[in-house]
C-alpha positions in Angstrom: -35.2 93.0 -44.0 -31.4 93.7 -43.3 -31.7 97.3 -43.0 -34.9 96.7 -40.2 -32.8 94.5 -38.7 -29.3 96.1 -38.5 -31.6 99.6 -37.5 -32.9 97.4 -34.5 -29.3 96.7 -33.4 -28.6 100.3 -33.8 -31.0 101.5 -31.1 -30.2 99.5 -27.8 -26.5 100.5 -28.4 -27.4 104.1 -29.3 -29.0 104.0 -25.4 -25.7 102.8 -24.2 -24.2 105.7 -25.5 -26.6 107.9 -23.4 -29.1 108.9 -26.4 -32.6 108.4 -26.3 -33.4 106.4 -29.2 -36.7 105.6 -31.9 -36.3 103.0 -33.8 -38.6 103.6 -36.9 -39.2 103.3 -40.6 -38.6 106.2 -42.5 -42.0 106.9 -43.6 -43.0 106.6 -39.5 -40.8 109.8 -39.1 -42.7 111.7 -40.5 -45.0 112.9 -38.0 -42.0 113.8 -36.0 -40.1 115.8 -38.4 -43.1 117.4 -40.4 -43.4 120.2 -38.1 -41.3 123.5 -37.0 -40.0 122.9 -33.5 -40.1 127.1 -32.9 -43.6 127.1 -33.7 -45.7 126.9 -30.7 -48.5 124.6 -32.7 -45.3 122.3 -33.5 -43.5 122.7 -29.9 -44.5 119.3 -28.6 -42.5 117.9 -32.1 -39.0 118.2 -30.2 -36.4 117.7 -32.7 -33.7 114.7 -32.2 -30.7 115.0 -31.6 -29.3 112.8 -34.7 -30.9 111.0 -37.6 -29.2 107.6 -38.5 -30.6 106.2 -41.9 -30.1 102.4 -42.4 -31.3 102.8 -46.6 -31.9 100.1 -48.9 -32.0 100.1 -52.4 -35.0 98.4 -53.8 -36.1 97.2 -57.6 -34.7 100.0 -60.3 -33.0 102.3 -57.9 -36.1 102.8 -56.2 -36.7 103.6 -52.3 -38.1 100.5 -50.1 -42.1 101.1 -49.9 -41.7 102.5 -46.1 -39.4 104.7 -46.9 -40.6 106.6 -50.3 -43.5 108.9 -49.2 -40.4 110.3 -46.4 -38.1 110.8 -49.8 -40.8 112.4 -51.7 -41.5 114.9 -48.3 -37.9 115.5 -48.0 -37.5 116.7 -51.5 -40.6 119.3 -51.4 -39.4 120.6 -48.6 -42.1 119.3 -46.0 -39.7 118.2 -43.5 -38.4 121.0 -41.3 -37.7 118.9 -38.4 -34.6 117.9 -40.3 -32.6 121.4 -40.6 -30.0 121.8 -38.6 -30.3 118.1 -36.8 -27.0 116.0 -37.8 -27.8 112.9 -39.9 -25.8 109.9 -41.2 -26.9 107.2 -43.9 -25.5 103.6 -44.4 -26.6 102.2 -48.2 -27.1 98.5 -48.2 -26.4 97.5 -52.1 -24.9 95.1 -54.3 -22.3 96.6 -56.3 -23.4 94.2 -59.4 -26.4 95.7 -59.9 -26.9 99.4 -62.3 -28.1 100.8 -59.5 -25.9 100.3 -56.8 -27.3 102.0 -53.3 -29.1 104.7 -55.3 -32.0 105.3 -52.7 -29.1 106.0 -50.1 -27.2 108.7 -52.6 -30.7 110.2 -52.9 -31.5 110.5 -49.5 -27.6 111.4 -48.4 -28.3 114.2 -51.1 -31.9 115.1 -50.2 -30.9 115.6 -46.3 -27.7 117.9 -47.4 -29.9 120.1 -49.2 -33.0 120.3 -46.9 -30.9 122.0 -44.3 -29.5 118.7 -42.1 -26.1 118.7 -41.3 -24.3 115.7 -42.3 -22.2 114.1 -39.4 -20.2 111.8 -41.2 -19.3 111.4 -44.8 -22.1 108.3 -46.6 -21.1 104.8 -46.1 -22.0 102.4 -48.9 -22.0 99.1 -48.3 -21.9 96.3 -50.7 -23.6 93.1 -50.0 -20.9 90.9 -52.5 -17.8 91.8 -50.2 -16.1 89.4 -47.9 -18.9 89.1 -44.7 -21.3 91.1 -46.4 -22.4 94.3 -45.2 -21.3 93.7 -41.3 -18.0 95.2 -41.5 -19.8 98.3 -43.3 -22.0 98.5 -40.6 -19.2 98.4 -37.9 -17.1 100.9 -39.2 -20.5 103.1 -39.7 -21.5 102.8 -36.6 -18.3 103.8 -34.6 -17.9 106.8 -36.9 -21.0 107.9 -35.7 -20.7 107.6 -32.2 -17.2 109.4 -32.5 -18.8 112.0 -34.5 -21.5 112.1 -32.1 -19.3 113.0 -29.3 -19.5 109.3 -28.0 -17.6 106.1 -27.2 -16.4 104.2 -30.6 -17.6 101.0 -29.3 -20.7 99.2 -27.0 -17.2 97.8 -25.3 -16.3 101.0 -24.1 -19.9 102.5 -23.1 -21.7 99.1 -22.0 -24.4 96.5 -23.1 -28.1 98.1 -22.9 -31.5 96.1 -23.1 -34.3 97.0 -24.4 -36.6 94.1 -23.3 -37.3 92.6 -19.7 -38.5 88.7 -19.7 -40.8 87.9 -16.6 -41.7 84.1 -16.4 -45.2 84.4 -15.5 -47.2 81.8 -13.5 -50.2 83.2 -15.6 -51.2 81.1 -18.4 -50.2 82.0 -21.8 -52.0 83.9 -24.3 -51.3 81.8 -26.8 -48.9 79.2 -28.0 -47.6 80.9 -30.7 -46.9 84.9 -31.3 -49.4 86.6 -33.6 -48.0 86.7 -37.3 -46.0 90.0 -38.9 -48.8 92.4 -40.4 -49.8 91.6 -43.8 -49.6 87.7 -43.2 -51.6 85.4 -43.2 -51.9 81.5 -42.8 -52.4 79.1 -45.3 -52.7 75.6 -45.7 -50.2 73.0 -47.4 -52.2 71.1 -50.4 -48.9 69.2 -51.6 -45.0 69.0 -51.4 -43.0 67.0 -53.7 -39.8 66.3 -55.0 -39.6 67.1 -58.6 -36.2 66.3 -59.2 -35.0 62.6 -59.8 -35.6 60.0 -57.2 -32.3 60.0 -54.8 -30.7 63.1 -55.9 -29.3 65.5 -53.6 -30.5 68.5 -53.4 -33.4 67.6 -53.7 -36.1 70.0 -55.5 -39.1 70.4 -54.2 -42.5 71.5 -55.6 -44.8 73.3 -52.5 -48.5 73.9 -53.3 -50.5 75.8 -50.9 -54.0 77.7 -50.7 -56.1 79.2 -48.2 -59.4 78.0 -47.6 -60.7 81.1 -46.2 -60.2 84.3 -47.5 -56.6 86.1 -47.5 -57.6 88.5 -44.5 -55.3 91.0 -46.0 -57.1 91.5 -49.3 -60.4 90.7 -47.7 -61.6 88.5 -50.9 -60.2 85.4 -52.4 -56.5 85.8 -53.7 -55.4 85.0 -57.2 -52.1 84.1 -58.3 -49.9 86.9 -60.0 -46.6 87.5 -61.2 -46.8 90.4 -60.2 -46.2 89.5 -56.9 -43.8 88.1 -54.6 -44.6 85.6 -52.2 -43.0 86.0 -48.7 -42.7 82.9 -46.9 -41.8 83.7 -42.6 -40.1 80.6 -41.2 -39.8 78.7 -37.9 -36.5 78.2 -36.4 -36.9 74.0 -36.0 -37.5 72.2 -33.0 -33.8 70.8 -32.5 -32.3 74.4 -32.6 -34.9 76.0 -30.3 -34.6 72.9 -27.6 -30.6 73.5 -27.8 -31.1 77.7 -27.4 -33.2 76.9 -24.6 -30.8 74.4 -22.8 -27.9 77.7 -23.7 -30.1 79.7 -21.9 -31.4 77.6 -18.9 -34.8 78.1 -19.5 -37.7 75.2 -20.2 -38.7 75.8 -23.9 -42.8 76.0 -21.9 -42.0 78.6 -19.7 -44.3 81.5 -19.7 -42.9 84.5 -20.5 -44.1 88.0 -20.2 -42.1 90.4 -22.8 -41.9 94.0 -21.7 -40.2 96.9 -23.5 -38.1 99.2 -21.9 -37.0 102.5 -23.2 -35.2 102.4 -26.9 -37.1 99.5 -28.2 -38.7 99.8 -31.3 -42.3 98.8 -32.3 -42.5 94.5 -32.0 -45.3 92.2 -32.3 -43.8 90.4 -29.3 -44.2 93.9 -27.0 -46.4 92.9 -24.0 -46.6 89.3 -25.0 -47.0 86.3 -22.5 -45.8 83.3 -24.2 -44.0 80.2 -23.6 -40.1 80.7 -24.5 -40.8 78.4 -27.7 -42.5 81.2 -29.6 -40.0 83.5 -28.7 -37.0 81.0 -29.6 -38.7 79.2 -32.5 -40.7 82.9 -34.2 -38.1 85.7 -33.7 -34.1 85.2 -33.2 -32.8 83.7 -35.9 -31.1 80.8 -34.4 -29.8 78.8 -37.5 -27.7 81.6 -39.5 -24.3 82.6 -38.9 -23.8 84.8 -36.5 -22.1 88.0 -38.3 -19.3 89.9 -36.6 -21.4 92.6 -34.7 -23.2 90.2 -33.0 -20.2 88.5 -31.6 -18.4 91.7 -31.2 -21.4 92.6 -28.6 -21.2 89.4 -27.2 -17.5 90.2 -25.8 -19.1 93.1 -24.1 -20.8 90.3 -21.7 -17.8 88.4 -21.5 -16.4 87.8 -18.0 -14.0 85.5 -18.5 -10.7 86.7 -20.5 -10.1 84.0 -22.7 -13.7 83.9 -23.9 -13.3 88.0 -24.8 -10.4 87.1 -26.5 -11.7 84.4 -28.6 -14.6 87.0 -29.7 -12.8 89.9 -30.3 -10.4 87.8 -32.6 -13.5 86.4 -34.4 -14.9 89.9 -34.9 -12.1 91.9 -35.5 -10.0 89.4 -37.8 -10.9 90.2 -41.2 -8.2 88.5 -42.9 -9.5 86.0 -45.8 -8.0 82.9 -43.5 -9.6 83.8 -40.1 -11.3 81.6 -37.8 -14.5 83.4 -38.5 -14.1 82.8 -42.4 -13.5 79.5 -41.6 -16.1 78.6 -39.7 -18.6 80.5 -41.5 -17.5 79.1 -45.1 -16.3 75.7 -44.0 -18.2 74.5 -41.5 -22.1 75.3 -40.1 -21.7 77.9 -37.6 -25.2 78.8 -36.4 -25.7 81.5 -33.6 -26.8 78.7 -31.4 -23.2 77.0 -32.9 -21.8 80.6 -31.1 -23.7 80.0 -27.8 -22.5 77.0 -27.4 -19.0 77.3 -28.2 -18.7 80.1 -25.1 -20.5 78.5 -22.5 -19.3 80.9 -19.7 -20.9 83.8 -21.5 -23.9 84.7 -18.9 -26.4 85.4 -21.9 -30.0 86.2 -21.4 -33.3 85.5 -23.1 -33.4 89.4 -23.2 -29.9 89.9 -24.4 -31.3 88.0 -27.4 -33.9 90.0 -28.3 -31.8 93.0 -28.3 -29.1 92.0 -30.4 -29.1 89.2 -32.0 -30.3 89.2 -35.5 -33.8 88.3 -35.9 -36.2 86.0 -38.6 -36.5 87.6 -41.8 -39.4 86.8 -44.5 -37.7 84.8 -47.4 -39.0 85.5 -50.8 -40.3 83.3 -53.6 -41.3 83.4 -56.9 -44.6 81.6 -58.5 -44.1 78.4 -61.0 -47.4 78.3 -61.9 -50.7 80.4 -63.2 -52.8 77.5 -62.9 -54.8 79.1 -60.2 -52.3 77.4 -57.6 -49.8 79.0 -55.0 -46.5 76.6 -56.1 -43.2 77.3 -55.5 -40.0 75.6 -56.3 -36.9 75.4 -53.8 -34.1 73.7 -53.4 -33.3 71.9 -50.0 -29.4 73.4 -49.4 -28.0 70.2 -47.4 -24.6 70.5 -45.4 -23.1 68.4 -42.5 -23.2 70.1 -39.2 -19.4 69.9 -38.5 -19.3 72.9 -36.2 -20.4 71.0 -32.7 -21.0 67.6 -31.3 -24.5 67.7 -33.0 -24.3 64.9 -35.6 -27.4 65.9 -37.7 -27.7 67.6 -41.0 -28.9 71.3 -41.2 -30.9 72.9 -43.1 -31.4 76.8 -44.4 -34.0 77.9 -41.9 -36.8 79.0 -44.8 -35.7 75.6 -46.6 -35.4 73.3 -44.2 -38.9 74.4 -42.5 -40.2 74.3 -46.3 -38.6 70.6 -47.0 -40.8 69.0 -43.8 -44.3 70.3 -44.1 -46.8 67.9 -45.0 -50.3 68.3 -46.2 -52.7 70.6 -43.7 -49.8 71.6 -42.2 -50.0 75.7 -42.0 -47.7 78.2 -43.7 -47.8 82.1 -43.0 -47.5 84.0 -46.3 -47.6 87.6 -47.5 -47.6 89.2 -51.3 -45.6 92.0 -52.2 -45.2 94.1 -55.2 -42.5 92.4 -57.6 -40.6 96.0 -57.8 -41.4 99.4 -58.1 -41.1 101.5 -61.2 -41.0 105.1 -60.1 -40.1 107.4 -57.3 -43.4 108.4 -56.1 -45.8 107.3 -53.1 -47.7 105.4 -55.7 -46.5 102.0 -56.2 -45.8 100.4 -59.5 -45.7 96.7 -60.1 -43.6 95.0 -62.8 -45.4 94.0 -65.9 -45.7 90.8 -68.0 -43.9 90.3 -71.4 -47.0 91.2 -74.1 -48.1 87.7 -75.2 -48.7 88.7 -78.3 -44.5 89.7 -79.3 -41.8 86.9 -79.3 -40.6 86.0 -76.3 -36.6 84.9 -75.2 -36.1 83.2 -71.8 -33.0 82.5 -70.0 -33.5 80.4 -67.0 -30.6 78.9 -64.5 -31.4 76.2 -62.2 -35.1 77.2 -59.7 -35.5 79.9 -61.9 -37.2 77.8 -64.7 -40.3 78.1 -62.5 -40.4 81.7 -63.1 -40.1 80.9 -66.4 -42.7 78.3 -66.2 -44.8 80.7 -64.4 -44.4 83.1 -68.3 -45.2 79.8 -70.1 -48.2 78.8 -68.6 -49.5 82.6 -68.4 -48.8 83.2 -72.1 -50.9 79.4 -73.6 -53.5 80.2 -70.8 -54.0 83.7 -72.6 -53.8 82.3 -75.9 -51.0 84.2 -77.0 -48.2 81.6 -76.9 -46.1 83.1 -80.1 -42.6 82.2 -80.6 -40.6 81.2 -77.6 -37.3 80.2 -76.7 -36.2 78.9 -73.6 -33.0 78.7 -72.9 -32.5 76.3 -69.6 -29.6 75.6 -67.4 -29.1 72.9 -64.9 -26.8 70.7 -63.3 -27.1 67.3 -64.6 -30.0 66.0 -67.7 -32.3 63.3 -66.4 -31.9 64.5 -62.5 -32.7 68.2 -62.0 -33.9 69.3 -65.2 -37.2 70.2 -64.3 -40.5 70.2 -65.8 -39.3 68.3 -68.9 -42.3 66.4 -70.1 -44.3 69.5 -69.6 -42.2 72.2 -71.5 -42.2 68.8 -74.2 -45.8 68.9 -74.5 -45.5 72.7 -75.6 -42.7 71.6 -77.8 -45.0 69.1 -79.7 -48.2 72.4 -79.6 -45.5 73.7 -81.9 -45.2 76.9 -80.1 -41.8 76.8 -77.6 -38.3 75.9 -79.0 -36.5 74.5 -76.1 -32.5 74.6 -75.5 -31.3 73.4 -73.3 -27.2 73.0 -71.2 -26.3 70.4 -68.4 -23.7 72.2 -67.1 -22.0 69.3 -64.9 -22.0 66.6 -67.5 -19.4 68.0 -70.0 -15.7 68.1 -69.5 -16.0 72.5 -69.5 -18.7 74.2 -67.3 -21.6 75.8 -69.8 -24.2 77.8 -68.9 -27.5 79.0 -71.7 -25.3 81.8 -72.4 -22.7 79.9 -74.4 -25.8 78.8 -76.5 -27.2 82.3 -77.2 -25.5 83.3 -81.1 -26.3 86.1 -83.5 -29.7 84.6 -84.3 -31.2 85.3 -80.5 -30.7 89.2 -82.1 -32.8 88.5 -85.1 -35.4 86.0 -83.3 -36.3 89.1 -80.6 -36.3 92.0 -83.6 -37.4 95.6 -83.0 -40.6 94.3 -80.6 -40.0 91.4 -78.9 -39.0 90.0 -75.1 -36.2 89.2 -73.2 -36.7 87.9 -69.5 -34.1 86.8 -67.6 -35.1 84.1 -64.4 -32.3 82.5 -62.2 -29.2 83.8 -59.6 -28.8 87.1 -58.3 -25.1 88.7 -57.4 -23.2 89.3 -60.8 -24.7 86.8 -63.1 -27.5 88.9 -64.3 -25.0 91.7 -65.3 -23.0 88.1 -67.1 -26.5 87.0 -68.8 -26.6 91.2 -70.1 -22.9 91.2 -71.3 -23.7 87.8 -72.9 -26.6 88.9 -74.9 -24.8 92.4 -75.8 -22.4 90.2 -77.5 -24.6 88.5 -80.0 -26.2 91.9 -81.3 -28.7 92.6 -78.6 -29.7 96.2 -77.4 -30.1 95.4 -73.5 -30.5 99.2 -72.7 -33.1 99.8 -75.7 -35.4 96.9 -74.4 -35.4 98.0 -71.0 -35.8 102.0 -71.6 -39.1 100.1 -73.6 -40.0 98.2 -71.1 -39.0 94.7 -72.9 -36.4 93.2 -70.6 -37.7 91.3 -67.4 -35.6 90.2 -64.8 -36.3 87.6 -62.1 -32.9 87.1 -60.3 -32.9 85.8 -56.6 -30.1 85.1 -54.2 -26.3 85.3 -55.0 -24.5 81.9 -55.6 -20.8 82.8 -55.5 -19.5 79.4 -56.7 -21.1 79.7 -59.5 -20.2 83.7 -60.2 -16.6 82.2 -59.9 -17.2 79.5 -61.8 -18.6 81.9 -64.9 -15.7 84.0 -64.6 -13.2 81.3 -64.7 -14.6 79.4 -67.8 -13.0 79.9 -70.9 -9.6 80.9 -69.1 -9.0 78.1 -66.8 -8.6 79.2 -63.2 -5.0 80.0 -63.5 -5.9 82.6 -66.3 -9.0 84.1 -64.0 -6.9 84.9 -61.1 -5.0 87.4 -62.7 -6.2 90.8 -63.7 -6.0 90.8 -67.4 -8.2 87.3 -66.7 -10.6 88.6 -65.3 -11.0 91.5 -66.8 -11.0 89.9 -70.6 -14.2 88.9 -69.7 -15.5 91.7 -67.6 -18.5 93.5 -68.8 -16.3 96.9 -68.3 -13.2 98.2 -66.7 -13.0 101.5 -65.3 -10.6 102.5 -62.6 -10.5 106.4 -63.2 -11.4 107.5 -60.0 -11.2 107.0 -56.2 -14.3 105.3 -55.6 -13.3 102.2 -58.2 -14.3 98.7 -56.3 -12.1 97.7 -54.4 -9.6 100.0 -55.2 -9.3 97.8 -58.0 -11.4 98.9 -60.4 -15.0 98.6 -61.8 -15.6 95.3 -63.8 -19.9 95.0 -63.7 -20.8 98.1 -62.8 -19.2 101.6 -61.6 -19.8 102.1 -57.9 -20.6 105.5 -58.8 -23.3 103.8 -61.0 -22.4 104.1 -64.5 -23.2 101.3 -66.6 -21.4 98.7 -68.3 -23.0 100.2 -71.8 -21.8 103.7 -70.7 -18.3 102.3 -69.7 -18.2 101.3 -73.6 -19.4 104.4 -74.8 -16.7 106.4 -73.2 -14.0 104.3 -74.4 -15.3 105.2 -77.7 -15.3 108.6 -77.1 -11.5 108.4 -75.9 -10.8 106.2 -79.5 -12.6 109.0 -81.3 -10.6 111.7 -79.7 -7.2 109.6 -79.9 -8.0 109.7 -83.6 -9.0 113.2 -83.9 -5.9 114.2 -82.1 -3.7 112.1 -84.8 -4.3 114.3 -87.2 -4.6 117.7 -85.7 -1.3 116.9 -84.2 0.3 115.9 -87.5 -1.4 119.0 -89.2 -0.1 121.5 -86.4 3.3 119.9 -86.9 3.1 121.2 -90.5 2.6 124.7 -89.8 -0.2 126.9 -90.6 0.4 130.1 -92.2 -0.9 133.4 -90.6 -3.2 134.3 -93.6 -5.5 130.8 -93.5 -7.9 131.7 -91.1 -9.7 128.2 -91.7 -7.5 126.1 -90.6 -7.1 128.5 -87.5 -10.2 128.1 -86.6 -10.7 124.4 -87.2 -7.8 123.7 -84.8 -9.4 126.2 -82.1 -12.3 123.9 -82.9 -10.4 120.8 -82.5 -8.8 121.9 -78.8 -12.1 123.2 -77.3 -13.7 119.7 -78.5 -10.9 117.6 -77.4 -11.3 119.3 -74.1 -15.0 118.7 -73.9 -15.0 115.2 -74.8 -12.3 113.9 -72.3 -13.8 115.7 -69.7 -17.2 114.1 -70.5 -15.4 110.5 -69.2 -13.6 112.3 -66.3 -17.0 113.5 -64.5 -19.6 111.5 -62.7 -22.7 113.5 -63.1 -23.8 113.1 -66.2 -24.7 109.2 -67.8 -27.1 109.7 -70.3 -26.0 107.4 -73.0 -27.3 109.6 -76.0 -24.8 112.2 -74.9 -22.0 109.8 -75.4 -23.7 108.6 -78.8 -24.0 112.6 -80.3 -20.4 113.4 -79.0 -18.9 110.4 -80.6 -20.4 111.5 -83.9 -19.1 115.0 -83.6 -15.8 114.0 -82.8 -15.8 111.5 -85.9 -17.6 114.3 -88.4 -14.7 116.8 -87.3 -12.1 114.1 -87.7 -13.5 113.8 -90.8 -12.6 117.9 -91.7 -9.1 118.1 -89.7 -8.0 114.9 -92.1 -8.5 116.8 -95.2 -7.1 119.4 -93.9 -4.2 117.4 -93.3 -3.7 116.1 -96.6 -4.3 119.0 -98.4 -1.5 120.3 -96.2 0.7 117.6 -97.3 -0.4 118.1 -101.0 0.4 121.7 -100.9 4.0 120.9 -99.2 4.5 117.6 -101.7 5.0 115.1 -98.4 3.7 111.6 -97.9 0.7 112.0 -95.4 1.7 109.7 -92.2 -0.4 106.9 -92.0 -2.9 106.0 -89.1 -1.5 103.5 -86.8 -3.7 100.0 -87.1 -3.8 100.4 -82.8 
């Protein structure tokens, strides 16, 4: 994923700077640092000279699965390679989510106590900021090479390869490269459009199987939820024809791919292929380009108006740049980038150094019918950014949109998420079929929720459902209507549904959800929430809080599922404009009337800003409430200890001496309790509010009794 890839950047430019690098996953490092470098059994483990952690966050502030049995080592101890050895971690996180860059904390923590000595300060990056997490990475990276005794910048110490491409007049080993491990091929049994004839996007329906067995699981595969399937695209034939004219290379040259020192572990190491496999099956050709790429790209610069041009695209980070511009307003591929410099003398092996490469895209199953199906949308957008009149697709997407059937697809499963911090994995697990179920879906993530339907009638445990169901526009991309009809009519699924584009104001299923969604789950039943990723899950949560529903009891009991996929920022906007009008959700007091929380009590607040889904420091919206509470409790309490103080209290009533000692040392305690960021168990907040109530509850007695005994009017509460 990002972090593999941006860790694979990191290695060619730490050999620039004069290091000898190993690229690796965490749980590979292990070998090297389990050992005592004094010890003469452990003298051929040399230790490194620095560590540089690249650390996702994965599922409920869990570790990524090649990085956990490293975490769990690290924490008992079984590491001694690390002590003394300066480290640095970069957390790759969305500050939306509860558990913002968790794993990364952990293992910044973990390292600091194991003995490593921590080079520069942890750098969190979050995914939601303007260019994602490339500018995190940049100023990351520089810190370390400064605190590493290095250049700040590739500019200053000079591009390094890792790869050398021989063409070969040897015939090829193959036309294509061998697929990731874990893959494997299967074979296209259908793809159709699903929404109405005409309408654009169009949603597609891709059905799949594998008429041998899955080699990875050595037996036939059957469909689960509990999975995640992986889909690894192909760059298409038009992009890899117009890299290969960039490049000056025939796309059927044989090539030879050799790694030099600093390369990390590749499935193309030592192959001979033509340049199509290597154009069309590793550099991601259709994405933008982000701002470390081209940053390393003036390094090859020679002529001075071209270095310009990138540095200013890099470097210019204001919300009008050229960059912004062509990344938001136009299609600006990397191939877009090649072209646009056409003096830049760029290799085949410059490429496969730096640029960033093909990523798996993940999907969820809409169906337990014994069928592979997933649903996607085809994102369509002019190619404005070159003389290329053709429209362009997302690479997974647009790959997805053209197969036919018998065409192949290379697939993997992976585990849904993991549920615990151990080296045994945990996979998510299905609402009970037997409880009531409530399902909030937003445009493709009705298959998901398709996926719960079918699984529940197949089991026989339908129950009462609701389905909740978001889309743009009834009668075009509202899909699977006649089906979720048919279990309308069985009497068993109560269907509700919002077209959000065909009413004057945007709606979304939350404006449908009222007090009755509260009383329709009760003490036992489900929640599952399928659609967009970014904020909008921590939206659907506030939305559900408001109606009466206890969103942190159901998932401390293991009754709130979440299926949320990629970000979708118009939308995000969209949700926090409605109600307000855009005028209204520009300014602070907009936004945050509809926030989820608001805290900006410390130094880490977003943004500088403040906190407004969830505390970078990773309290929760629930916990945000609770403190306020506390702070009302106090305010309160303070009232009438104040007013009781102002009365006097004579020397012989010992009581009220001690209840206003009482009072200070718990006025003291609570406000401190929303000042520190160690502790966010909710029940804490819970108990302390009701201590502070029960001994505002005493001091207000004591007050009036006061005022009895000196025959004056008590001074009444303020209303706010």
């Amino acid at each position: 994923g990002t972090a593999e890839s941006l860790a694979k950047m990191l290695g060619p430019q730490a050999l620039a700077h004069n290091f000898e690098p190993t690229v690796a996953s965490l749980n590979e490092a292990v070998a090297r640092l389990s050992g005592d470098a004094t010890s003469p059994a452990d003298q051929h483990k040399k230790k490194p000279a620095a560590i540089a952690c690249v650390c996702s966050t994965y599922g409920n502030g869990e570790f990524p699965t090649n990085a956990n049995a490293f975490f769990e080592l690290l924490r008992q101890d079984a590491l001694p390679g690390v002590r003394g050895v300066p480290f640095s971690v970069l957390g790759l996180g969305d500050a939306s989510h509860e558990h913002y860059n968790a794993a990364a904390k952990a293992l910044d923590g973990e390292f600091r106590r194991a003995g490593a000595t921590s080079a520069q300060k942890l750098v969190l990056s979050n995914e939601t900021d303007d260019g994602g997490h490339d500018e995190a990475y940049r100023e990351w990276k520089r810190g370390l090479w400064t605190a590493l005794g290095g250049h700040e910048t590739v500019a200053d110490a000079g591009p390094a390869v890792v790869y050398e491409c021989r063409p070969s007049a040897r015939p090829a080993q193959s036309t294509a490269l061998d697929l990731p491990p874990g893959f494997a091929t299967a074979t296209v049994v259908s793809n159709d459009v699903v929404s109405a004839p005409g309408y654009a996007p169009a949603f597609r329906k891709l059905v799949f199987g594998f008429p041998n067995r899955y080699a990875a699981h050595k037996q036939t595969k059957t469909p689960s939820i509990d999975e995640h399937i992986l889909v690894f695209p192909k760059n298409n034939g038009a992009l890899v024809r117009r890299a290969a004219a960039r490049l000056g290379m025939a796309p059927e040259q044989v090539i030879e791919v050799v790694p030099l020192r600093g390369a990390s572990k590749s499935r193309i190491d030592g192959a001979r292929v033509p340049a199509r496999a290597l154009l069309e099956q590793v550099i991601d050709l259709s994405g933008v380009p982000p701002r470390s790429f081209l940053e390393s790209l003036a390094t090859l610069a020679t002529d001075a108006e071209e270095r310009r041009t990138l540095e200013d695209l890099a470097n210019d980070l204001s919300a009008t740049s050229e960059y912004e511009h062509l990344a938001s307003a136009t299609v600006f591929s990397l191939v877009d980038a090649l072209e646009r410099f056409p003096k830049l003398p760029v290799t085949l092996e410059y490429l496969l150094t730096y640029a960033p490469q093909i990523t798996p895209r993940t999907y969820s199953l809409a169906a337990d019918n014994g069928a592979y199906e997933v649903v996607f949308k085809e994102d369509l957008t002019a190619d404005a950014s070159s003389d290329h009149k053709v429209v362009h697709r997302g690479l997974a997407t647009g790959a997805m949109a053209k197969l036919q059937p018998g065409d192949a697809l290379a697939v993997a499963f992976a585990p849904r998420h993991t549920t615990s911090r151990n080296t045994e994995t945990k996979t998510a697990h299905l609402p009970d079929p037997g409880r009531r179920l409530c399902v909030i879906a937003l445009g493709t993530g009705v298959s998901t929720a398709r996926f719960l339907l079918q699984h529940r009638r197949k089991r026989g445990g339908a129950g009462d459902v609701r389905l909740y169901y978001g889309f743009r526009h009834a009668g075009k991309d509202d899909l699977f209507a006649d089906e979720f009809q048919r279990y309308v009519d069985e009497g068993w699924l109560d269907v509700r549904r919002v077209a959000s584009d065909d009413q004057d104001e945007f709606r979304t299923p939350m404006d449908l959800l009222d007090e009755s969604v509260a009383d329709f789950v009760g003490a036992d039943g489900h929640v599952a929430y399928c659609g967009l990723g970014g904020e909008v899950p921590l939206l659907v949560e506030h939305a559900l809080r408001r109606v009466g529903v206890d969103v942190a009891t159901m998932k401390a009991t293991g009754r709130y599922h979440e299926e949320a996929y990629s970000k979708d920022k118009d939308v995000e906007n969209l949700l926090l404009e409605r109600g307000g009008g855009k005028a209204a959700a520009t300014t602070l007091a907009g936004r945050v009337g509809r926030a989820p929380m608001f805290c900006f009590q410390c130094e880490q607040t977003f943004k500088g800003r403040g906190c407004h889904t969830v505390g970078v420091c990773g309290k929760t919206p629930r916990v945000a409430a609770l403190q306020d509470l506390v702070v009302h409790a106090v305010k309160r309490l303070g009232f009438y200890a104040h007013h009781l103080a102002d009365l006097g209290t004579p020397p012989e009533d010992a009581a009220t001496t001690r209840l206003m000692a009482e009072t200070d040392h718990l006025i003291l305690k609570a406000l401190f309790s929303t000042l520190t960021n160690v502790n966010f168990d909710e029940q804490r907040f819970v108990e302390l509010v009701g201590t502070v109530n029960d001994l505002t509850a005493d001091v207000e007695k004591a007050y009036r009794d006061a005022c009895a005994a000196a025959k004056r009017e008590p001074v009444a509460m303020p209303r706010s």
